[in-house]
C-alpha positions in Angstrom: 131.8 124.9 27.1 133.7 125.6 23.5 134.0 129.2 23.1 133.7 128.7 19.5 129.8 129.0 18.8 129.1 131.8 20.3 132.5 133.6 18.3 131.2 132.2 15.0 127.4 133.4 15.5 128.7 137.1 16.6 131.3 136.5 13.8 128.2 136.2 11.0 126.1 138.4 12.0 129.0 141.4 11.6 130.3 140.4 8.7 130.1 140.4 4.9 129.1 136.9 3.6 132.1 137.1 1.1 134.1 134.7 3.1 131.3 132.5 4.9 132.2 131.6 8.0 135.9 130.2 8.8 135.9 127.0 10.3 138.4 127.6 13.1 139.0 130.9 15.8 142.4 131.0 16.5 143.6 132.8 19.5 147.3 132.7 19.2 150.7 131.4 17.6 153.7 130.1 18.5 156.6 129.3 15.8 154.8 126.8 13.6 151.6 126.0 16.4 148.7 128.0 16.8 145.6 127.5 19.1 142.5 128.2 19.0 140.2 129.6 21.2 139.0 126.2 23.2 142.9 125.7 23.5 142.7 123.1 20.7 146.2 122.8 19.4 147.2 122.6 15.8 150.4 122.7 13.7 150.3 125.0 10.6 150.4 124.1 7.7 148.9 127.1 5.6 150.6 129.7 6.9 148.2 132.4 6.4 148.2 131.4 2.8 152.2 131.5 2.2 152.3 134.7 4.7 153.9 133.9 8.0 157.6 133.1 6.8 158.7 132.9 10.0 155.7 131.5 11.9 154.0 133.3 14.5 155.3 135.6 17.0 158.8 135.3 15.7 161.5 137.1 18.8 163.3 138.8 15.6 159.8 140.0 14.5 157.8 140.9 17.6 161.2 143.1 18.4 161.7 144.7 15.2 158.0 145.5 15.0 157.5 146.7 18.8 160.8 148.8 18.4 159.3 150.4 15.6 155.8 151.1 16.6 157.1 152.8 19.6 159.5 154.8 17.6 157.2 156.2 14.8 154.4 154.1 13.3 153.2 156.5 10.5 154.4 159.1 8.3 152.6 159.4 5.1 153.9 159.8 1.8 154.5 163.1 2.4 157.7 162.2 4.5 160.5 159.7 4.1 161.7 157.5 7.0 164.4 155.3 7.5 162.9 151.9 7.6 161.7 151.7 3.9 164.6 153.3 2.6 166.7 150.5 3.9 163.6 147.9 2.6 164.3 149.3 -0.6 168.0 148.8 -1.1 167.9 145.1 0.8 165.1 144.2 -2.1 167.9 145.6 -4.5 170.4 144.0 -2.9 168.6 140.6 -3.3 167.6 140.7 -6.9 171.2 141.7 -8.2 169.5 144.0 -10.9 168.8 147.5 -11.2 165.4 148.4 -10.0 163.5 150.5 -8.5 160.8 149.9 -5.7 157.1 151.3 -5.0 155.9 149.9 -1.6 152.1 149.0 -1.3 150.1 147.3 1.5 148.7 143.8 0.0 149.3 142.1 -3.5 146.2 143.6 -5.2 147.6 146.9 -4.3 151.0 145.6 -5.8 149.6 144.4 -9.0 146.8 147.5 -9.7 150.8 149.8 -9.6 152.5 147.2 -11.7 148.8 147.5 -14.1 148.8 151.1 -13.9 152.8 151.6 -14.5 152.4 149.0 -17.6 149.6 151.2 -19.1 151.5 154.1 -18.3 153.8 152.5 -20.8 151.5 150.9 -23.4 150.2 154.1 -23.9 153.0 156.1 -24.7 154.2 153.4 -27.1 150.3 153.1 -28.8 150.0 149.7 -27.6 146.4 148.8 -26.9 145.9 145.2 -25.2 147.6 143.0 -22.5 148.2 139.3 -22.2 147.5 136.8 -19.3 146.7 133.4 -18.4 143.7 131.2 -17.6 143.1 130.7 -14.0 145.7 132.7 -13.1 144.8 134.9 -10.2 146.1 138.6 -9.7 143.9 140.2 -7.2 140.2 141.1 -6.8 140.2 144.8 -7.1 139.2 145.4 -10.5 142.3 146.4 -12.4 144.0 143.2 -11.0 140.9 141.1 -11.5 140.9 142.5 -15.0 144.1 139.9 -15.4 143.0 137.6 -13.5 142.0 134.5 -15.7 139.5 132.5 -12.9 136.1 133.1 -15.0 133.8 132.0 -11.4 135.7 135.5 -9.5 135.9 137.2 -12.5 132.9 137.9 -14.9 130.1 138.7 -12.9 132.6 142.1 -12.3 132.6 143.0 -15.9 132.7 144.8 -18.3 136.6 145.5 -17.6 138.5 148.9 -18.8 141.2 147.3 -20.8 141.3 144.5 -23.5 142.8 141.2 -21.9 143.5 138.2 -23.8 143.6 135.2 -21.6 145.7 132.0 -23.4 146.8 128.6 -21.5 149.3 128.6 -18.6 152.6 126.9 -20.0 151.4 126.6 -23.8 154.2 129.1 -25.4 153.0 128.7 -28.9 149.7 130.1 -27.7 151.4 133.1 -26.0 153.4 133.6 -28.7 150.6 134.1 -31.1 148.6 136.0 -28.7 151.6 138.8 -28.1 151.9 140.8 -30.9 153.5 144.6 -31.8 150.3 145.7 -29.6 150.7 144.2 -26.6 151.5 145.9 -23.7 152.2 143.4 -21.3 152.6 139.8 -20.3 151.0 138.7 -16.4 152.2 135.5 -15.5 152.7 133.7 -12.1 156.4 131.7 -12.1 153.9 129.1 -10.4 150.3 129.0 -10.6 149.2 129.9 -7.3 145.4 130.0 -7.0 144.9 127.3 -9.9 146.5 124.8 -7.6 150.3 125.6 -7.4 150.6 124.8 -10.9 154.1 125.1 -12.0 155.4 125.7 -16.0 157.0 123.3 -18.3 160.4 123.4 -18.0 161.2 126.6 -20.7 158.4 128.4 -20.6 158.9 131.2 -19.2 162.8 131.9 -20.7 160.0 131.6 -23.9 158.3 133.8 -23.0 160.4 136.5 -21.9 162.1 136.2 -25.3 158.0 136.7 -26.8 158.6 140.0 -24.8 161.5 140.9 -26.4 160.6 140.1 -29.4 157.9 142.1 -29.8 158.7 145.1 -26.9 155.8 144.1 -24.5 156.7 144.0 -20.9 157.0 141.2 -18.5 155.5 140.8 -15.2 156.1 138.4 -12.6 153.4 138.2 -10.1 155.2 137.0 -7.2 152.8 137.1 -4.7 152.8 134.0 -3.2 156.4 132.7 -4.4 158.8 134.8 -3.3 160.8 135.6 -0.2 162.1 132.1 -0.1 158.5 130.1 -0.4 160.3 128.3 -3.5 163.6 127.9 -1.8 164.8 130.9 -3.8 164.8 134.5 -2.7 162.5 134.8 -6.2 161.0 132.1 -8.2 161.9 133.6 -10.9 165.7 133.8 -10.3 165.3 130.0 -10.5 164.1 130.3 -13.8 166.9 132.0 -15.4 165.6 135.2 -16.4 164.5 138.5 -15.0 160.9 140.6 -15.8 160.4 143.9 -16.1 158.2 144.1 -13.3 158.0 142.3 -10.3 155.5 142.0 -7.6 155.5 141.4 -3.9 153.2 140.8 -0.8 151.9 137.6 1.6 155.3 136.9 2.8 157.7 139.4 2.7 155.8 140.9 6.1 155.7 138.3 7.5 151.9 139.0 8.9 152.2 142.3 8.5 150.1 143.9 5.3 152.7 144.9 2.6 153.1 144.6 -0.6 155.7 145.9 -3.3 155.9 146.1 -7.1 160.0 146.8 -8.6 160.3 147.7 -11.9 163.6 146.9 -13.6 165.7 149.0 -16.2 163.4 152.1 -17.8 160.2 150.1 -15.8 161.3 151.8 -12.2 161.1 155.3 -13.7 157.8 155.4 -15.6 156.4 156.6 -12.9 156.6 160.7 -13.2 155.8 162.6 -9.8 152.2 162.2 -8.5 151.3 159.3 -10.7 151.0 156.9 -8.2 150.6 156.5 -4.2 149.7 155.1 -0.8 149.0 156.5 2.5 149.9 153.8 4.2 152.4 151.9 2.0 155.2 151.1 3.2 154.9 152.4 6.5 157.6 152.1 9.1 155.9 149.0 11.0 155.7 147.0 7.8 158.4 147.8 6.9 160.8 146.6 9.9 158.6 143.7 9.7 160.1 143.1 6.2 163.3 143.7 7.2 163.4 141.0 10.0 161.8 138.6 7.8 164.5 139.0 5.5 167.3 138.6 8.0 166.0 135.3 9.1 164.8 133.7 6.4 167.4 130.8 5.9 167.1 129.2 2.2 169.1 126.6 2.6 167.0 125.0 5.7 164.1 125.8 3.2 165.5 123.6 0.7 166.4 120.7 3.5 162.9 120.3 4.7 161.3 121.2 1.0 162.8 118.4 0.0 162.1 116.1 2.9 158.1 117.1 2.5 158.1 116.4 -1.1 160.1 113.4 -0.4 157.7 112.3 2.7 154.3 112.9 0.5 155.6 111.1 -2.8 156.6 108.2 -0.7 152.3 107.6 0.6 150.8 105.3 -1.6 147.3 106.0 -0.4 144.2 105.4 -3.1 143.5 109.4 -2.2 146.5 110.7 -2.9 147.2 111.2 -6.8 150.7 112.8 -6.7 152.3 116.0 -5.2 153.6 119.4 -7.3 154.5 122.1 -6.6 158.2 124.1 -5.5 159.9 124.2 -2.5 157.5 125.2 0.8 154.7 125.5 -1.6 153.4 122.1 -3.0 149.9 120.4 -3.5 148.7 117.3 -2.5 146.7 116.4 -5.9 144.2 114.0 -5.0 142.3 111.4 -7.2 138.8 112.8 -6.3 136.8 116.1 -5.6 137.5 115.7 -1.9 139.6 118.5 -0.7 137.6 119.8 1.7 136.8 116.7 3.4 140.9 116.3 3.8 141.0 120.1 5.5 138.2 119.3 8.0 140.1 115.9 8.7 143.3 117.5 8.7 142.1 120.1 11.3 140.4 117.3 13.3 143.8 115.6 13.2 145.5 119.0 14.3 147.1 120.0 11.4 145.9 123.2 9.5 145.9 123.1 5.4 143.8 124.5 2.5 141.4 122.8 0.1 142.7 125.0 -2.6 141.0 123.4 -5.6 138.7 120.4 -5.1 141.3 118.0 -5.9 144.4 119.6 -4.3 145.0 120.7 -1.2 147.7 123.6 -0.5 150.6 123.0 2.3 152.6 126.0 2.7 154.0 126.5 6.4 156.4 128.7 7.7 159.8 128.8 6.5 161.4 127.7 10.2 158.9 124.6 10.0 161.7 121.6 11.3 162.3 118.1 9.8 160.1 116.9 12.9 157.5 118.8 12.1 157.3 117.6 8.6 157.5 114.2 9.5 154.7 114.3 12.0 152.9 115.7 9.4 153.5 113.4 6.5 152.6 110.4 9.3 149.9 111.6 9.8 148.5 112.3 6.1 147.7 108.4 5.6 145.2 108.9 8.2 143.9 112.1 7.1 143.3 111.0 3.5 141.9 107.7 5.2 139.4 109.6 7.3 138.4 111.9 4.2 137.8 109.1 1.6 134.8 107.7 4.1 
């Protein structure tokens, strides 16, 4: 008898309603395979939502974690330890610019400091409004949802405590006459995550970090989902050619473990005065030796190899379904020709692959970063058969 029922009745009656109830109980992982809890089998394909980088119960990371949580687990932010010291200067180290780091648990907590430290600035400078884009997505608590540009999420939580102007993703005329002498600061997402993994036009955002320039308002990167190699990059944005003010981490830089960062570049990593900001339990010494080991194994050129061979695989389907594929690196959508999305995750499940109906037409694929050319090309023989089975 399926253990499953019985999980997702006791599962409901717990719970808040905000997320329904999932459609699979996983009971454990295994590089790029997970199970669930009749022992069903299925190769991931979501990745906790771009999280796991290195798939489930990693050896680097189930040591570097177990070491650590044996060692000391928690100190506060009244004491300094080791671990995100180290997290620190390796984050540094990667984005070849000086910057300074603030270390958070999740990317809402990552974004509300990179909100709060741009305020701190706007203010000082008399600057009164900030910029962002439509359907982009920054987080839910309500200084981040105050950027976020997804009206369904977003205005039922209003009124908001600053002045936002949303303008279209990749239009750089329209940013440019929406960021003025008064604008604080610019949120954008190097690629769309939420909205579909929607990337820019080729320029758009060297434009508009010279709109920031131009007029002194800061730019951030929310880098939530696409950094930490997702794109094939260690940062999407590095890819792009030019570097924000202020950057923000999470999903995949603990590799399952909740962390989160926001770096602030030049005079941005010392707004902060003493007591202006904090976390109990950010970075922590768990998450951060999680980070750590994620970093040491994360290998960008076998992300590019089998980036490429996905793309490659899902371009190559000519299936009625299947509109076209975008996206960068580990982190594409399948863009399909009707509202369907959902039917292709329950189909894709059925078939023992885990996705995401991100959007109704587009479905998100983001595995780990270790997921092998093998794995990728079970999966893209298989995707004729999904879509097949969906379109009925």
């Amino acid at each position: 008898m399926s253990e499953q029922p019985s999980l997702f009745d006791r599962f409901e009656r717990a719970f808040m309603p905000n997320y329904g109830v999932p459609p699979v109980a996983l009971a454990r992982g295994e590089g790029t395979r997970v199970w669930d809890v009749d022992g069903k089998e299925y190769l991931d394909f979501i990745g906790g939502i771009a999280v796991s980088s290195l798939g489930h119960a990693h050896p680097a990371l189930v040591e570097a974690v177990s070491r650590q949580v044996a060692t000391i687990a928690h100190t506060s932010n009244l004491f300094l330890h080791e671990p995100e010291v180290l997290l620190a200067e390796r984050l540094q180290e990667l984005l070849k610019a000086p910057a300074r780091v603030f270390l958070a648990n999740s990317g809402t907590e990552a974004n509300e400091a990179a909100y709060k430290l741009a305020l701190k600035y706007g203010r000082r400078e008399g600057r009164s409004y900030f910029v962002a884009a439509e359907n982009g997505f920054h987080g839910r608590t309500i200084g981040a949802l105050s950027l976020t540009g997804k009206k369904a999420i977003r205005d039922q939580f209003g009124p908001f405590p600053v002045d936002v102007r949303f303008v279209p993703y990749g239009d750089a005329d329209a940013l440019k006459e929406a960021v003025t002498g008064d604008c604080i600061a610019v949120f954008l997402e190097p690629t769309q995550g939420e909205a579909g993994v929607v990337p820019p036009p080729d320029g758009y955002l060297a434009a508009a970090r010279e709109i920031c320039d131009a007029t002194g308002a800061l730019l951030v990167a929310d880098e939530i989902q696409s950094a930490i190699g997702r794109t094939g990059h260690w940062f999407a944005h590095q890819a792009d050619g030019f570097t924000p003010d202020i950057l923000t981490l999470a999903k995949g830089l603990g590799g399952g473990l909740p962390i989160g960062a926001c770096v602030g570049f030049g005079e941005a990593g010392t707004l902060f005065a003493k007591g202006d900001h904090g976390s109990t339990f950010g970075g922590n010494p768990v998450a951060c030796a999680a980070a750590l080991a994620v970093l040491d194994n994360v290998d960008l050129g076998h992300v590019q190899q089998v980036a490429t061979r996905l793309r490659d695989g899902l371009e190559a389907i000519g299936h009625p379904l299947l509109k076209g594929v975008r996206g960068r690196g580990l982190w594409l959508a399948a863009v399909l020709t009707e509202p369907v999305s959902g039917r292709v995750q329950d189909a894709a499940a059925g078939a023992g692959f885990l996705v995401n109906a991100l959007q109704p037409d587009a479905v998100r694929l983001a595995p780990p970063l270790v997921v092998t050319e093998a794995e990728i090309d079970a999966f893209v023989s298989a995707f004729p058969a999904i879509l097949t089975e969906a379109a009925r």
